[in-house]
MMTF fields as JSON, N, C-alpha, C and O atoms, coordinates in Angstrom:
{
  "mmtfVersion": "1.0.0",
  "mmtfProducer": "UNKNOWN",
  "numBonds": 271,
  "numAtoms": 272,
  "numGroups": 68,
  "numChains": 1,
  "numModels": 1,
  "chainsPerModel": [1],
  "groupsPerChain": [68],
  "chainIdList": ["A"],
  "bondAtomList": [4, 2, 8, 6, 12, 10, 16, 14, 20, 18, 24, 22, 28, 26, 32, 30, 36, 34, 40, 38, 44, 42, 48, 46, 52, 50, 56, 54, 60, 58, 64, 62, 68, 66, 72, 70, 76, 74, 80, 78, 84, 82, 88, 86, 92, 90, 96, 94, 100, 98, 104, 102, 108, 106, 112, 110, 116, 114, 120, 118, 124, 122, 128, 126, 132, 130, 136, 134, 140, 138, 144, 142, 148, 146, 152, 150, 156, 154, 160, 158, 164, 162, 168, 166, 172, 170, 176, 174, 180, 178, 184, 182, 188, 186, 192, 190, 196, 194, 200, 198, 204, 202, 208, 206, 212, 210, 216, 214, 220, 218, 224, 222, 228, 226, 232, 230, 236, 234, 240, 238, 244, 242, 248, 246, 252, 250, 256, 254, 260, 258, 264, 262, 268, 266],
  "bondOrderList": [1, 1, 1, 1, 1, 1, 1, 1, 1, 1, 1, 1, 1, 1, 1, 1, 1, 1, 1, 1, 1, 1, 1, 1, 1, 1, 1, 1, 1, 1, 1, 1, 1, 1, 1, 1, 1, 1, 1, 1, 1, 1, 1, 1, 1, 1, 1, 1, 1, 1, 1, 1, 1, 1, 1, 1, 1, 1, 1, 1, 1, 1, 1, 1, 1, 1, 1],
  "groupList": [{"groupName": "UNK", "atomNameList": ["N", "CA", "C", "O"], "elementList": ["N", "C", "C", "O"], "formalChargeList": [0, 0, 0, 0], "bondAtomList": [1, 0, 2, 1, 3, 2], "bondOrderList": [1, 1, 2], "singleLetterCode": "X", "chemCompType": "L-PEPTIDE LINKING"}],
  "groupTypeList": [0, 0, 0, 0, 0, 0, 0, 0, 0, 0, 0, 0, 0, 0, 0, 0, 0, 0, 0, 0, 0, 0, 0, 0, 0, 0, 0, 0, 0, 0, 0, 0, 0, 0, 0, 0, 0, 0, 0, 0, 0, 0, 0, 0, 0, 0, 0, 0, 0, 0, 0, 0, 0, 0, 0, 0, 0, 0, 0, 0, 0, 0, 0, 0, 0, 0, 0, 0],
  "groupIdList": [1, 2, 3, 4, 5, 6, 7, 8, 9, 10, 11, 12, 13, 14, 15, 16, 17, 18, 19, 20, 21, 22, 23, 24, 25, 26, 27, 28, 29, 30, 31, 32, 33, 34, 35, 36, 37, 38, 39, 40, 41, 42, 43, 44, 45, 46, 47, 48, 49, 50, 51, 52, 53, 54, 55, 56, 57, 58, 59, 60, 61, 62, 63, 64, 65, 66, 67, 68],
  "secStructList": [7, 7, 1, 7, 7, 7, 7, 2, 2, 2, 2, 2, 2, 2, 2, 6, 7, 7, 2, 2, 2, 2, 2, 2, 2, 2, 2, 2, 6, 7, 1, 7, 7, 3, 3, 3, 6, 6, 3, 3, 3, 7, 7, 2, 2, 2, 2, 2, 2, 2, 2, 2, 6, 6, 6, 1, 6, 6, 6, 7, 7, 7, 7, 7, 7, 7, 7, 7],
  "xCoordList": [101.823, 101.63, 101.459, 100.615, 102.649, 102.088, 101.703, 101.539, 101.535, 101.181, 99.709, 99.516, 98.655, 97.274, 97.41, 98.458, 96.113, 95.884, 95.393, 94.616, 95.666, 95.136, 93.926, 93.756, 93.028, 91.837, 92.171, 93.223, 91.452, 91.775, 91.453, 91.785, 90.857, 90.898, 91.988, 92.232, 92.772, 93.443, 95.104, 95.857, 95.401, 96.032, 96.355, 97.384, 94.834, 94.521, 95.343, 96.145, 94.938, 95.64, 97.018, 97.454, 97.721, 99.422, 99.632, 100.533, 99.088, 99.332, 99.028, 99.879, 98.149, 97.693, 97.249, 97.46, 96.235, 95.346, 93.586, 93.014, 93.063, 91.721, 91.473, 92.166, 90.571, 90.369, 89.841, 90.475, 88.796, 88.419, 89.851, 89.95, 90.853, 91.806, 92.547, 92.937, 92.51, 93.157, 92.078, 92.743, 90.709, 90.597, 90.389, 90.02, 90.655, 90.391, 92.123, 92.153, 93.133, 94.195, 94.409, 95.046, 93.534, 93.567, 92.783, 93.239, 91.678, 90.918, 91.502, 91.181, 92.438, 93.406, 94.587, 95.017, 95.0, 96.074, 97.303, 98.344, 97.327, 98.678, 99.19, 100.341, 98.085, 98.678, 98.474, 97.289, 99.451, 99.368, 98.64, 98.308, 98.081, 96.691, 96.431, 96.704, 95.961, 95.138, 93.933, 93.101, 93.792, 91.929, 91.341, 92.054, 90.452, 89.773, 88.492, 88.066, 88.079, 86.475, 86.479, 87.204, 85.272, 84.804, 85.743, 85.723, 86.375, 87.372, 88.551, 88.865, 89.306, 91.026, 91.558, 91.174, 92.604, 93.16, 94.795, 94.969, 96.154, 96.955, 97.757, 97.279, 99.178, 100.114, 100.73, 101.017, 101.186, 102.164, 103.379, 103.668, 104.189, 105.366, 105.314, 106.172, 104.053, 103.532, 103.915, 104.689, 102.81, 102.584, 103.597, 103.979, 104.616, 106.086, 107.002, 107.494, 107.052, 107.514, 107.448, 108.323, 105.646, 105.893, 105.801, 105.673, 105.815, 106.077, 107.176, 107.61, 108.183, 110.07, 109.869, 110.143, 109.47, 109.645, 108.762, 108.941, 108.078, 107.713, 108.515, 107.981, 109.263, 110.516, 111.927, 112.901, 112.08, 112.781, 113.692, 113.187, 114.313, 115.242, 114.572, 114.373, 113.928, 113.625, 111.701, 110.825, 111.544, 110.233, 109.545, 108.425, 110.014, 109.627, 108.457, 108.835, 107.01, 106.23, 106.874, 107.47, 106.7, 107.044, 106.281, 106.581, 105.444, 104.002, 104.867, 105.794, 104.867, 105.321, 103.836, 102.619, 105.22, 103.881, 103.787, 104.647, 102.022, 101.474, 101.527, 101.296, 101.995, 102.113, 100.573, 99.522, 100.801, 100.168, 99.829, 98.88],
  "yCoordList": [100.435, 101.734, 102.748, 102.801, 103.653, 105.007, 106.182, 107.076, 106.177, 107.907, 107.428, 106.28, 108.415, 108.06, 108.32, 108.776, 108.001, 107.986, 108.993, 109.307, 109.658, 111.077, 110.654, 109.587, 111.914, 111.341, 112.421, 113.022, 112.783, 113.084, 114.979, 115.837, 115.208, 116.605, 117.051, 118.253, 116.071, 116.367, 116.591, 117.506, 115.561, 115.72, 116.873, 117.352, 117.064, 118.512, 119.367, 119.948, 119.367, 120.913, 120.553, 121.427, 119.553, 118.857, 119.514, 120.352, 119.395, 119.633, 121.031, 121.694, 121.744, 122.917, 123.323, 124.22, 121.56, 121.396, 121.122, 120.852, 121.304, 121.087, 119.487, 118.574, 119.341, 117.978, 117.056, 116.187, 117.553, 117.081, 116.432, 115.211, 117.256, 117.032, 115.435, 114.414, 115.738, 114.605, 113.347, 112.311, 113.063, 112.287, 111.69, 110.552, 112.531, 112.514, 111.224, 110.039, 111.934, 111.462, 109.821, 108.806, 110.186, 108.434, 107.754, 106.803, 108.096, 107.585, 106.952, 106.074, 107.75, 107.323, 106.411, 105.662, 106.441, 105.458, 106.136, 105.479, 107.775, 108.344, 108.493, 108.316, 108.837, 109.229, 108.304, 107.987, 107.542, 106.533, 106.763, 107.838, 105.239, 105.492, 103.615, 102.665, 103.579, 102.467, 102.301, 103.175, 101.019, 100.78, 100.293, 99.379, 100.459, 100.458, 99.9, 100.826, 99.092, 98.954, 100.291, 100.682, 100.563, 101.54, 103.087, 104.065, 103.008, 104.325, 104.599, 103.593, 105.307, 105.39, 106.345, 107.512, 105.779, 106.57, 106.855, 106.256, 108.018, 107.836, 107.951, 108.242, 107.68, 107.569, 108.357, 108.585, 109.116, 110.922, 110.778, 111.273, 109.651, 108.96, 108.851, 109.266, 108.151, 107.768, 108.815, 108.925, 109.697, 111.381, 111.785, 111.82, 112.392, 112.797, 112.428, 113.101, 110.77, 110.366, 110.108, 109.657, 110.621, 110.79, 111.91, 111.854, 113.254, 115.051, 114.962, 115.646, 114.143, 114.456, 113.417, 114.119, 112.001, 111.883, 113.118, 113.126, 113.72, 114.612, 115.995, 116.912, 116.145, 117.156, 116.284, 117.027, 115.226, 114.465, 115.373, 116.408, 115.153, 115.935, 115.591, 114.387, 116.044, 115.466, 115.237, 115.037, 115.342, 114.873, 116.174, 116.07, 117.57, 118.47, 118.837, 118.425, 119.661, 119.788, 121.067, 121.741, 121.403, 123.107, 123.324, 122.957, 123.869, 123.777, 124.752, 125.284, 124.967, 126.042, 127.225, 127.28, 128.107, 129.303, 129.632, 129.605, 130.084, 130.019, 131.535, 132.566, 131.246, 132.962, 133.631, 133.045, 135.199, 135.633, 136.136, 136.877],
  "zCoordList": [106.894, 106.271, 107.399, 108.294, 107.067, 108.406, 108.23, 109.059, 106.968, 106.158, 105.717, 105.318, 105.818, 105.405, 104.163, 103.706, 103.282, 101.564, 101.592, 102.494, 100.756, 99.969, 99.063, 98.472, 99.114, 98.209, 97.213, 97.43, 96.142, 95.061, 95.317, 94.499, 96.44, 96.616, 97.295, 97.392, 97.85, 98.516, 97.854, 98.186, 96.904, 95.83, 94.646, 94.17, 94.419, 94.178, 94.266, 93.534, 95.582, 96.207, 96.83, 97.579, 96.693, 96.413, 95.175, 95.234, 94.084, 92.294, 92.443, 91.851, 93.002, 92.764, 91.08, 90.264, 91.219, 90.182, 90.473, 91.529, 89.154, 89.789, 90.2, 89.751, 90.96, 91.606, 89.864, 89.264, 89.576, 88.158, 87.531, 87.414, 87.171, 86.666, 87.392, 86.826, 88.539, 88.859, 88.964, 88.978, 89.039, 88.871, 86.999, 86.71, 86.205, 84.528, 84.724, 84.394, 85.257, 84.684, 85.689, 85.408, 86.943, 87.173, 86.332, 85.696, 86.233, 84.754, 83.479, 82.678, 83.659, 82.275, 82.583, 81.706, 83.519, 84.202, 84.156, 84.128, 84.14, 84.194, 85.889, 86.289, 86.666, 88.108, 88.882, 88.987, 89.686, 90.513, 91.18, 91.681, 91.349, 92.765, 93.193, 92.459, 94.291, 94.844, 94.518, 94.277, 94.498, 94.261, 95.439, 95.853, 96.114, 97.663, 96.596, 95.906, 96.44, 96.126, 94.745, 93.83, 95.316, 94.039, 94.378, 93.63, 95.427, 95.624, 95.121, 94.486, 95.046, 94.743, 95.272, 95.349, 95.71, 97.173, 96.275, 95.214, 96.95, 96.52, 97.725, 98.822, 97.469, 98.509, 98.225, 97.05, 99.331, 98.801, 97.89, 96.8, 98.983, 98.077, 96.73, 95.951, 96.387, 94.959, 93.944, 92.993, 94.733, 93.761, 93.46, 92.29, 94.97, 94.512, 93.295, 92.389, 93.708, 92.706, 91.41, 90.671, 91.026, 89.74, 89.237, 88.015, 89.797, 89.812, 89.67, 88.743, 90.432, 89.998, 88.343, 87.369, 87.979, 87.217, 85.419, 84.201, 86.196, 85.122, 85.111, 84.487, 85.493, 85.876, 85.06, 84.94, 84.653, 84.015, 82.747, 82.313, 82.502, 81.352, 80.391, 80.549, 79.152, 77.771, 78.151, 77.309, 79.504, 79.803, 79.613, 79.113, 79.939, 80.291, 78.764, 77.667, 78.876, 77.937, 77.652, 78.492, 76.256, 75.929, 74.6, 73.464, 74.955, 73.737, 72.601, 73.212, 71.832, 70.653, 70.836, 71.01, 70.615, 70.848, 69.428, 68.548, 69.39, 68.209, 67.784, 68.415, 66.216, 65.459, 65.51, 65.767, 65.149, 65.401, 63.646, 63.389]
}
């Protein structure tokens, strides 16, 4: 391995999301990650690759906007 692990603040600010957020969705088992003991680390590769798979055709979210 030659790229260090990202910790979840660090990811964060990769997503230009809140840190909370990213550790809720490892919690849940949506964002790839390593288990170190009681830690979880991610691999950039990892992340990337699942930001292009949420960029996916048919994947994309599009909330309906609500009437007024």
């Amino acid at each position: 391995m030659t790229e260090p692990l990202l910790t979840a603040a660090e990811v964060a600010a990769l997503l230009s999301v809140r840190e909370s957020w990213v550790r809720e969705a490892t919690r849940d088992g949506r964002l790839p990650h390593l288990r170190l003991g009681r830690y979880r680390r991610y691999r950039q590769a990892d992340i990337e690759r699942w930001l292009e798979a949420q960029a996916e055709p048919g994947r994309l979210a599009i909330r309906p906007r609500m009437s007024q």
